[in-house]
C-alpha positions in Angstrom: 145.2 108.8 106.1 143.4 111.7 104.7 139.7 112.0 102.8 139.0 115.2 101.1 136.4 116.7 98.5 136.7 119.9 96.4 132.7 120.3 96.6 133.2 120.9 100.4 134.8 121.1 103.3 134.9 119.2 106.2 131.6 119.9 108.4 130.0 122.3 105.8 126.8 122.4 103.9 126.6 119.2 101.0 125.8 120.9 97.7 122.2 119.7 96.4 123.5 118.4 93.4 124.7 115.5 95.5 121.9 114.9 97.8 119.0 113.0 96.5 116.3 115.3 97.2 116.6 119.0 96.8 114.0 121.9 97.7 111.4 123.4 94.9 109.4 126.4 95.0 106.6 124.4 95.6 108.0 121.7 97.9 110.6 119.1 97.5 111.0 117.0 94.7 114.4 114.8 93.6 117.8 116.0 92.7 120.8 115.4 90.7 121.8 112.7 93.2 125.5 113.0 91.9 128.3 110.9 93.7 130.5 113.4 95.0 134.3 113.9 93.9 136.1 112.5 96.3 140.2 111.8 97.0 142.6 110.1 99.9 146.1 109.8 100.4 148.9 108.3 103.2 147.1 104.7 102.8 149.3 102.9 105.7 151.4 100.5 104.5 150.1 96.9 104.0 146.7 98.2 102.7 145.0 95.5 100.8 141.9 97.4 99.5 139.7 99.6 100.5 136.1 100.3 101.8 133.9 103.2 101.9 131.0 104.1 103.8 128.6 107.0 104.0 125.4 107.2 106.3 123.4 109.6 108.2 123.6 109.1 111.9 120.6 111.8 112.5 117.3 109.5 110.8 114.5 109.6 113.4 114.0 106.6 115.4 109.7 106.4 114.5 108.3 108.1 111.2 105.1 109.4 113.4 105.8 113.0 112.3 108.1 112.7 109.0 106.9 114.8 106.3 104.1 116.1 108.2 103.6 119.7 106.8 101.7 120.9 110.2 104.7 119.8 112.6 108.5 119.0 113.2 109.9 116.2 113.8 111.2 117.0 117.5 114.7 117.5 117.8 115.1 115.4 121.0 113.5 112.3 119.2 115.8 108.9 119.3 118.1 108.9 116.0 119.8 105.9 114.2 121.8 105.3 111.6 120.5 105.4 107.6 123.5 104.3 105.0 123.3 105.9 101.5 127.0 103.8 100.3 128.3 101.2 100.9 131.3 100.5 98.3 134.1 97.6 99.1 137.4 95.1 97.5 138.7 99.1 96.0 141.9 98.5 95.0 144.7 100.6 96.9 145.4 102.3 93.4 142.5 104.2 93.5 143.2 107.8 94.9 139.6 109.0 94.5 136.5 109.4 92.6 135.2 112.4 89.6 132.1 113.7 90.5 129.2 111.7 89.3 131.3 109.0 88.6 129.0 106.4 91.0 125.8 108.1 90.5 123.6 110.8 88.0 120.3 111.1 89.1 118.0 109.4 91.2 116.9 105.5 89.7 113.5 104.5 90.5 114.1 101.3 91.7 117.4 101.6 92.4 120.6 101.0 90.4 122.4 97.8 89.8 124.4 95.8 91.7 126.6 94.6 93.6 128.8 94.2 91.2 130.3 97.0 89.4 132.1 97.7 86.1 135.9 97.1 88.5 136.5 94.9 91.1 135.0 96.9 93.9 130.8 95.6 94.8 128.8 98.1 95.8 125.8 97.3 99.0 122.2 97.9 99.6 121.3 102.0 100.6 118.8 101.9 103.0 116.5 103.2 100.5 115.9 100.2 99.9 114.3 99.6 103.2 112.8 103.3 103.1 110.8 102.8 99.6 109.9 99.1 100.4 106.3 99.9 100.3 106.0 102.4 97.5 104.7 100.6 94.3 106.1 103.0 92.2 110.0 103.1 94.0 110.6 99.6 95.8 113.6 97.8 95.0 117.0 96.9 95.6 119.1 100.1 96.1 122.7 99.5 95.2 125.4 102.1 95.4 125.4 105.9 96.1 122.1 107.5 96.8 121.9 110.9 98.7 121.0 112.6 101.3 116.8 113.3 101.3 115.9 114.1 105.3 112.5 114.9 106.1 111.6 118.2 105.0 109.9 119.0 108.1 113.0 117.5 110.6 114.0 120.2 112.9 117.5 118.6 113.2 120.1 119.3 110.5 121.3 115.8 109.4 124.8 115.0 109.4 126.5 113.0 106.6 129.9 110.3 107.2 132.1 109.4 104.7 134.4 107.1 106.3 137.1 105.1 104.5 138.9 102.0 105.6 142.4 100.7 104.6 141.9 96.9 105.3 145.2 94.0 105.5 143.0 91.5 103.5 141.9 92.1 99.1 138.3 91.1 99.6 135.6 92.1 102.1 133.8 89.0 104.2 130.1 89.9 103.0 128.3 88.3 100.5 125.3 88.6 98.1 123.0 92.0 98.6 125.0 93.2 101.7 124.2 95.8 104.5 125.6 98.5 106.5 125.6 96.4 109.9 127.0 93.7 107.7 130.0 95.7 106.3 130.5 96.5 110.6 130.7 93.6 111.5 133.1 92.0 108.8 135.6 95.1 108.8 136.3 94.1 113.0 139.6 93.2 113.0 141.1 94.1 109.6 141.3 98.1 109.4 144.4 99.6 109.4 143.6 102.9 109.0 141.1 104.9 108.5 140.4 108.7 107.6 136.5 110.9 107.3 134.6 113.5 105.6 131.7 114.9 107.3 128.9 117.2 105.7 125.7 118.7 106.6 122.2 119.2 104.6 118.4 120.0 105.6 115.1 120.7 103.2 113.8 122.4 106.6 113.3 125.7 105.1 113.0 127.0 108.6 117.0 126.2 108.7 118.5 126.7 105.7 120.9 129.6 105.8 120.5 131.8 102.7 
C-alpha cells in the first residue's frame, strides 16, 4: 500500500492552511483548518473498506506549562497521543480525498457527525476532550480538525496519517467513537496498511524561515 499528498512530503513541514491554528503577528489565532488532499494505491486484495487515522503522538502528558508565554513546555516532558481524524466503513473505491473536501475552517463546537454525506462515519477529535471546559468551544468534535500545538512547546509535533485496508465492510465501534476505540476494533482485521507523516510548530523560536 501507498499514502501520498501533493501538499507535502513525507516527514516535511504541514502547510498552515491545514492545521487548525496558525501564527499572527500578534500571536496565534485559528486557521483554514482545511482537510488535506490526500491519495492511496496497491489496496491488498480482499480489502473490504477502509479506515483512516491521524493523531499527534507529541501532546504533553500535564498542561502545567502549555501556552505559558514566560516558559516552554520542556522537551523531555511525558508525551501521549492526541487524534485530530478518525474516518472509517470507506469504500475500497475511494483512491483519495480533494483538499478541503472533509473540512474548511475551524467550527466552534465542532462539526457533525458521525455520519457523513457516504457510507464512511467519521469519530470524535480529541478536541473534543481539549475544549470541554471552554463555554464558548465545547462540544462534540467530529471529523478532521488540525494540528494547533502549544505555541510555547519546545518540541516540534509530529503528525500520522495512517490507513488501514481491513477484510470486513464495517468497523466494530458504535455511537460517538474514539481513537483507543478504533485500536482496539481494527486488532485482527488489517490487511494492510500504508502512512504519511508531517511536522508543524507555532514555536516561533523553531520555525525555519
Amino acid at each position: 500500500m501507498k499514502l501520498w499528498s501533493d501538499a507535502w512530503s513525507n516527514g516535511e513541514s504541514i502547510p498552515p492552511r491545514f492545521a487548525a491554528g496558525c501564527l499572527t503577528d500578534t500571536g496565534v489565532a485559528f486557521s483554514q483548518n482545511l482537510s488535506p488532499p490526500l491519495a492511496w494505491s496497491d489496496l491488498p486484495a480482499g480489502t473490504r473498506s477502509l479506515v483512516l487515522v491521524c493523531h499527534d503522538f507529541d501532546v504533553p502528558s500535564r498542561a502545567d506549562d502549555v501556552n505559558q508565554p514566560d516558559r516552554e513546555v520542556p522537551v523531555d516532558l511525558p508525551r501521549v497521543d492526541f487524534f485530530h481524524w478518525l474516518l472509517v466503513d470507506l469504500p475500497p473505491t475511494v483512491s483519495g480525498f480533494a483538499e478541503g473536501q472533509w473540512s474548511r475552517g475551524f467550527t466552534a463546537r465542532g462539526k457533525p457527525g458521525p455520519a457523513t454525506d457516504g457510507p464512511a462515519r467519521q469519530g470524535l477529535n480529541d478536541y473534543t476532550g481539549w475544549f470541554a471546559g471552554d463555554a464558548a468551544h465545547a462540544g462534540r468534535y467530529f471529523g478532521y480538525d488540525g494540528p494547533f500545538p502549544p505555541f510555547n512547546d519546545s518540541l516540534v509535533h509530529h503528525y500520522l496519517f495512517a490507513l488501514y485496508a481491513l477484510d470486513v465492510p464495517r468497523l466494530a465501534v458504535e455511537g460517538d467513537f474514539t481513537g483507543a476505540q478504533v485500536r482496539e476494533a481494527l486488532a485482527g482485521h488489517v490487511l494492510g496498511a500504508a502512512t504519511l507523516s508531517g511536522t508543524y510548530t507555532l514555536n516561533r523560536r523553531l520555525r525555519t524561515p
